[in-house]
C-alpha positions as CSV (number, residue, x, y, z in Angstrom):
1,X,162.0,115.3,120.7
2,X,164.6,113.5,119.3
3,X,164.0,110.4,121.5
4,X,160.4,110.2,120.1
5,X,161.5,110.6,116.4
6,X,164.1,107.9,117.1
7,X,161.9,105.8,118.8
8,X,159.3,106.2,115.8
9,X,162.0,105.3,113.0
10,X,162.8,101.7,115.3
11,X,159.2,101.0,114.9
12,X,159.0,101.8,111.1
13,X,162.0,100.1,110.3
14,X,160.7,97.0,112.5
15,X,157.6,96.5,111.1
16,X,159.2,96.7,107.6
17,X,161.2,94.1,108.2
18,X,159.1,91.8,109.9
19,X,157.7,88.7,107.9
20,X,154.0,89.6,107.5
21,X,152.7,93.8,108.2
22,X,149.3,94.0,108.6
23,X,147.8,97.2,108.2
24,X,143.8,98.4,109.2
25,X,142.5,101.3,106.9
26,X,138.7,102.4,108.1
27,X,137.7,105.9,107.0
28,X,134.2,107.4,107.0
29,X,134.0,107.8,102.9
30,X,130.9,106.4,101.0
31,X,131.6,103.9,98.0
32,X,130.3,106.8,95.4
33,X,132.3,109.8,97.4
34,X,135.7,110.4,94.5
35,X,137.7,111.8,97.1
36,X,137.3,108.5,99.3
37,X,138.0,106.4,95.8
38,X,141.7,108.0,94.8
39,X,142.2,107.3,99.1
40,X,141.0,104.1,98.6
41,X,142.9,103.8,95.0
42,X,146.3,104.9,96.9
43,X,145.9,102.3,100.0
44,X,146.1,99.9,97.1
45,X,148.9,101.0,95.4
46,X,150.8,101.4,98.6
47,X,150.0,97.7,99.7
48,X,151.7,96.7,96.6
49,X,154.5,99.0,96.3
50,X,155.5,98.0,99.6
51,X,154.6,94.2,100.0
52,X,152.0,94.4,102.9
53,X,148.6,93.6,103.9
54,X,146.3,96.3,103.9
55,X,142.3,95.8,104.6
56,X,140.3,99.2,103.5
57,X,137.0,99.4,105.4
58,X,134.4,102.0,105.2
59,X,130.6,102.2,105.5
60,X,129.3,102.3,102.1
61,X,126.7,105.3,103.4
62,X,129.0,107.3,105.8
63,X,127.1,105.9,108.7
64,X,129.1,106.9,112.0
65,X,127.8,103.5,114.0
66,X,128.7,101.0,110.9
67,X,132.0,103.0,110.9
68,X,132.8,102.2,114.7
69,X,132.0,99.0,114.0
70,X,134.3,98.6,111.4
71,X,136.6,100.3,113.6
72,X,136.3,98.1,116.1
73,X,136.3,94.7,114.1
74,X,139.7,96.4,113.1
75,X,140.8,96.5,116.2
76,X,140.3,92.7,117.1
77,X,142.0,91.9,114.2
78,X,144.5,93.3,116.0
79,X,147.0,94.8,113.1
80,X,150.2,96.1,113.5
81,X,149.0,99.6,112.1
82,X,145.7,101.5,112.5
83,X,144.8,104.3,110.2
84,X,141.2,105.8,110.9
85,X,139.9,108.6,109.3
86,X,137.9,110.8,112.2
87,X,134.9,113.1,110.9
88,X,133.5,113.6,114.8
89,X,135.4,112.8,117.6
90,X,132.6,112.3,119.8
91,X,130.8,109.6,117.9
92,X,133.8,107.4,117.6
93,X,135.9,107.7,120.6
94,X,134.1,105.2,123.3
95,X,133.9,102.4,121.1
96,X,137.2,102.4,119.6
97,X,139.0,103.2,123.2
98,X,137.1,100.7,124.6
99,X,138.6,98.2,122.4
100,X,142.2,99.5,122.6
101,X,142.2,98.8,126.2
């Protein structure tokens, strides 16, 4: 365990002192859902309080097969971080391992 926390504190400290981060945010939200808004409101503000590149994607109807494909245009981007928001499992998990492979 204490390997894996290590190991996960080496990465975080490397990526925050690398020249350019580049972080993927894709949840399944709509545009008019408020939760999804302070989410979206908080990427932002984190992007700035800590000087890195952050794209937010989302579909703007909560449509599962515009959402793996904004998962997977994530993906070739290929960014350093990749946070996805997973509503079923099912729907999203062949395109998006596809692509990590």
């Amino acid at each position: 365990m204490f390997r894996k926390v290590l190991l996960c504190l080496l990465c975080t400290f490397g990526l925050l002192f690398s020249k350019d981060i580049n972080i993927a945010v894709v949840t399944h939200g709509t545009d008019t859902d408020t939760f999804w808004s302070v989410v979206k409101n908080g990427v932002n503000n984190a992007k700035e309080d800590m000087n890195v590149n952050v794209s937010y994607r989302n579909p703007s109807s909560g449509d599962l097969t515009e959402m793996a494909r904004l998962i997977d245009s994530a993906i070739a981007r290929r960014p350093d971080a990749l946070v996805v928001s997973i509503p079923d499992v099912n729907a999203l998990e062949n395109p998006s391992k596809e692509q990590l492979n």
